[in-house]
N, C-alpha and C positions, 0 to 999 in steps of 0.2 A: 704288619699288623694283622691281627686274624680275626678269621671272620666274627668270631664269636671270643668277646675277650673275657674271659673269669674274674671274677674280682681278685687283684695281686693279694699278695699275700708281704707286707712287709717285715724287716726284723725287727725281731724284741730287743726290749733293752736287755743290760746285762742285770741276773740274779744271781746271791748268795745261795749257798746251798742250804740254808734255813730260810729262805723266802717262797713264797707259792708261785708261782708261775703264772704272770697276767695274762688275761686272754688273749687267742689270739686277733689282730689287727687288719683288719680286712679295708681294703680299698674299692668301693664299687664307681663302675665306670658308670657313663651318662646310662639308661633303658629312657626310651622313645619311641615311637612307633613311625616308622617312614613315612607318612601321611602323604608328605610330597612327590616322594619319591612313587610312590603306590598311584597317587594321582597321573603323574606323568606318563607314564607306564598304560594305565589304561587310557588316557588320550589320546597316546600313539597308536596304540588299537586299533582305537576308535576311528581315526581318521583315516590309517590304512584299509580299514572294512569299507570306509567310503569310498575309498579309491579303490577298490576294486567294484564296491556297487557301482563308481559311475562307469568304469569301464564293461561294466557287462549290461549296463542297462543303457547306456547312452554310447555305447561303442569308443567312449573320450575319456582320460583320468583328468578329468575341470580342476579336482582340488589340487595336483601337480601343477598343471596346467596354471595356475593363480597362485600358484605356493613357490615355486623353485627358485632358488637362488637363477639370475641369469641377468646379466649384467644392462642389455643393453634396456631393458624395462625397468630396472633399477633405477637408472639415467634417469628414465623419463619419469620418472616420480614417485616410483611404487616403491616405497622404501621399506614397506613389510616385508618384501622377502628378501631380507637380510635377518630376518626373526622366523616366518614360519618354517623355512625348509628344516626348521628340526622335529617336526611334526609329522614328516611328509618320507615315503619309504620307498626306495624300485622295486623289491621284490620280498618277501616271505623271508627268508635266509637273511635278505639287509636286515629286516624288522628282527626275525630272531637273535641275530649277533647282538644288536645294540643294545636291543632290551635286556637279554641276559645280562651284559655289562651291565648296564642301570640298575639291573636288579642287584647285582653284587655289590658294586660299588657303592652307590646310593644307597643302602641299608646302613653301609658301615658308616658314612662320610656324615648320612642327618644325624644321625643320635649325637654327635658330637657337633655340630654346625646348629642346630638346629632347623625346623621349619622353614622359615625366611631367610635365612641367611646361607641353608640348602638351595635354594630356590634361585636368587641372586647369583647364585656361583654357577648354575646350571645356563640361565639366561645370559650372563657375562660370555661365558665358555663358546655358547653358540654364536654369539653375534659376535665378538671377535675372530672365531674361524670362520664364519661367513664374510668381515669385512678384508682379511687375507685372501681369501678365495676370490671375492671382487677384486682386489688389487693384481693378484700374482694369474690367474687362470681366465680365460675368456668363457671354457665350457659351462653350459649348464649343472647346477649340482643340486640333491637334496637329502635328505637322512641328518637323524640326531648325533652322529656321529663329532662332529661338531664338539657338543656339548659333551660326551661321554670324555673326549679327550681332556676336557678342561678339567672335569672330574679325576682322569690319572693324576694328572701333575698336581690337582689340590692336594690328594691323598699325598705322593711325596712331598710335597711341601707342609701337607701339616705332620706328615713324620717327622721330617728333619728337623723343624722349628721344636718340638717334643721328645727329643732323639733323647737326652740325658733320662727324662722321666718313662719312658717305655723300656730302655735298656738295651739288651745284646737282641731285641726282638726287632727293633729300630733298624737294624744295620741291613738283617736279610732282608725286610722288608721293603728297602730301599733299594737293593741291588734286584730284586723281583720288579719293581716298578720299573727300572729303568731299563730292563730288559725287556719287558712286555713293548715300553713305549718304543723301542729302537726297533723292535721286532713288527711292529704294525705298522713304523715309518717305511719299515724296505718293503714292508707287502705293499704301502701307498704307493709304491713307485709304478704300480702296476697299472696298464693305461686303463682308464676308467672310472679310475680312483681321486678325489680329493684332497690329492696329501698335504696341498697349502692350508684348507681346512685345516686338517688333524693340525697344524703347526700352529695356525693362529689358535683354536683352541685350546693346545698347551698351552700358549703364554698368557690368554686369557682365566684360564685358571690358578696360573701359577700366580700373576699378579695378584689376584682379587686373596688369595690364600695367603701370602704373603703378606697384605697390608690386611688382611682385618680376620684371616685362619682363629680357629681356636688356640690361646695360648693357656696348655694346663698347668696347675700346681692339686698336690691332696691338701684338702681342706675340711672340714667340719670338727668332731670331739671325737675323743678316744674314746673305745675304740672301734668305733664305727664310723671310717673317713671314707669320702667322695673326691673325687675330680670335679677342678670348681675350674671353668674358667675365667682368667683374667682379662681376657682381652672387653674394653669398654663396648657397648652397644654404639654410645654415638661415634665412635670408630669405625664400628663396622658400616654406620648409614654411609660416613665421608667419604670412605673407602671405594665403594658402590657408587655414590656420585657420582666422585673424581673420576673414575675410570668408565662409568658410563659415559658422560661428558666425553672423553677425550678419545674415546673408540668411534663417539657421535660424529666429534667434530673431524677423527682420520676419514669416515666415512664419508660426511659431506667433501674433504678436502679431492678426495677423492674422485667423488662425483663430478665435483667442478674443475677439476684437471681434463678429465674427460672430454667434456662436452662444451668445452674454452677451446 
């Protein structure tokens, strides 16, 4: 899918050679403005400026320090940081990777998701690669990376659910995703790295994309048609529930494996 998709251009019907030629038929996609994605974006910012304010002025990074995924505080109740380490960055470089991805992907992914249901899929994405990360890794971890993963696999998953209607653009696009994602799983391999992260995050996005993704058909009057999505709203809330719920309840199950 590209970054920037032109409105398609579909065929005309068939005319006589004594008939005028109808206009032509233009398809425009969703225009949105990333609101959420923009937000998140400067939040992350935001809060890596602080972490570096506390470490130069308090000689300590406190917001890491109170943010990081790490299991054995998990335990013991703090069950925020299984949500904030997507907030939370090690260095300059981590922040620039991720964001960049966020900015790219995230542009593409709200205008079609919308706002809230951008948002839901970004949150889903991280707290299922953070509740992997608890399960499969002892070490400490933090970075949105988490959440960017969940965003890869939304994006192929809402190709592929769309693949008829996008076309022969579908195919490479698909094989582009899943190369990037196979190609960042062997760099995870790398010690340091959170590659159970990136994994729960894939399936975190793919789930949530899967059960409530945009499903498009064109839609409106000739000839000036849109992409309308079908997919129900209170699908997408169920959707979200369900799976919040049941990453909740792997979480808690988890916990109390633990410390039993």
């Amino acid at each position: 899918m590209n970054q920037e998709n032109p409105p398609a251009t579909l065929p005309q019907p068939e005319t006589s050679q004594t008939e005028t030629p109808p206009p032509a038929t233009r398809v425009h996609f969703p225009q949105l403005q990333p609101t959420v994605t923009y937000t998140i974006l400067g939040l992350s910012i935001f809060v890596y400026l602080l972490q570096m304010g506390s470490q130069f002025l308090l000689g300590h990074d406190y917001p890491a320090n109170y943010g990081v995924k790490y299991n054995p505080f998990i335990e013991a109740g703090q069950y925020w940081r299984l949500l904030t380490p997507m907030l939370l960055h090690g260095s300059l470089i981590h922040l620039g990777f991720n964001m960049y991805a966020l900015h790219v992907m995230g542009r593409r992914l709200e205008r079609f998701f919308g706002h809230y249901r951008f948002l839901a899929l970004y949150l889903l994405g991280g707290f299922a690669g953070n509740i992997f990360s608890m399960l499969l890794t002892a070490e400490a971890s933090l970075g949105s990376s988490t959440a960017i993963f969940g965003l890869l696999s939304a994006e192929g998953i809402f190709i592929y659910q769309n693949r008829k209607l996008l076309g022969d653009r579908a195919k490479r696009a698909l094989r582009q995703i899943i190369q990037v994602a196979l190609i960042n799983l062997v760099i995870g391999l790398s010690p340091g790295i959170d590659n159970w992260g990136h994994v729960g995050g894939l399936l975190g996005g793919a789930a949530f994309t899967w059960l409530a993704g945009p499903i498009l058909r064109v839609g409106g009057e000739y000839p000036t048609l849109k992409m309308v999505d079908e997919r129900e709203p209170a699908t997408v809330r169920r959707a979200f529930l369900t799976l919040a719920i049941l990453f909740t309840l792997l979480a808690g199950g988890i916990i109390y494996w633990r410390i039993h």
